[in-house]
N, C-alpha and C positions, 0 to 999 in steps of 0.2 A: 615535502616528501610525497610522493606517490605511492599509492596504493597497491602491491604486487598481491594480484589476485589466485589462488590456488585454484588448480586445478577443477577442486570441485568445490562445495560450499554444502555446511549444514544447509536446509530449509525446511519451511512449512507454507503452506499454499492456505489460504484461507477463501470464501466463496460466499457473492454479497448477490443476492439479485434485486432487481429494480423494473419499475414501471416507470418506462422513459415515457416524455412526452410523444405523440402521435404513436406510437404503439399500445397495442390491444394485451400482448404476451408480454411475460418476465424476461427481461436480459438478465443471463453469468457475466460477472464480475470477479475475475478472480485476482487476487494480490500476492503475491509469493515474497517471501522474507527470507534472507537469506543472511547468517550469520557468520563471523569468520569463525574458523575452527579453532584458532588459539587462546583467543581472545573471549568469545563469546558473544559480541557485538555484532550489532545488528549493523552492514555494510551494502546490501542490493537491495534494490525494491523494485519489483518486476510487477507491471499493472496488464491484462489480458483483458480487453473489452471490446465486443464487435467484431468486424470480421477485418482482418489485416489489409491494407489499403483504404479502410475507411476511416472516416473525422474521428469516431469512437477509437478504435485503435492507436492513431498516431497520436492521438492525448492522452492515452494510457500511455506509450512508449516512452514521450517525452516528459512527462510526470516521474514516470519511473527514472529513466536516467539522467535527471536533474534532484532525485533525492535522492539516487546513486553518488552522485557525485558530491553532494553534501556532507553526506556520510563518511567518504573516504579521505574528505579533506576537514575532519574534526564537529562537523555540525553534530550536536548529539540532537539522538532520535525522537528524544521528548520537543525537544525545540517543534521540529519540523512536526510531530502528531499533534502539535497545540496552533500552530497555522492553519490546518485543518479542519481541526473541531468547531465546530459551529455554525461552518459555512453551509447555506442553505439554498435548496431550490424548489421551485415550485410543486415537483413532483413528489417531496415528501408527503408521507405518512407517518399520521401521530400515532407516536408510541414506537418509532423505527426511526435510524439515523435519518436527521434533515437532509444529508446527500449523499452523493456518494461519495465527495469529498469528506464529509464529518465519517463517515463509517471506515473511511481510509485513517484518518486518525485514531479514531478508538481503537482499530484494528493494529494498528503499531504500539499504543500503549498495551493492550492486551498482551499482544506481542512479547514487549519487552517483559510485565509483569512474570509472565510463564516463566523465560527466560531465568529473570533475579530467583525467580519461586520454586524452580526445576519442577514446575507444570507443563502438562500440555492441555 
């Protein structure tokens, strides 16, 4: 079954920054979640990183719509935020997600928690 997508979609944009390797300043990171409207499930996940045409960008785009497409085709969300959690890189700080990947994760269970909780 494929996923007929409306028009427009609830969302909520969330905003991660990071000290990448070889740079001195904070990179935005933002993650946008986007739920269907009938259902209330969480179905897009849009990744914004770096400036579009670059390596940062296109691994946000392709992150994004490869856990777009898991979504729409029954993966639930917790699955794919526990793939996530953990994974680490060098450029972590203790006492802050070990990547950007692990803050991608926590940031979908947050997500969903709101969601079941009718928080924001």
């Amino acid at each position: 079954m494929t996923y007929e997508r409306p028009d427009t979609l609830p969302s909520r944009t969330y905003k991660h920054q990071f000290l990448c390797e070889g740079h001195t300043e904070l990179q935005s990171f933002f993650l946008h979640l986007n739920d269907d409207p009938d259902t209330g499930e969480l179905v897009e996940v849009l990744l914004t990183i770096g400036t579009a045409g670059r390596c940062q960008s296109c691994w946000g785009g392709s992150i994004g719509r490869l856990m777009s497409t898991a979504l729409q085709d029954g993966v639930k969300p917790e699955r794919l935020a526990m793939a996530f959690i953990g994974v680490s890189c060098s450029a972590a700080v203790a006492g802050h997600p070990a990547s950007c990947h692990d803050w991608i994760g926590q940031t979908i269970l947050k997500h969903i928690k709101e969601d079941r909780d009718g928080t924001d």
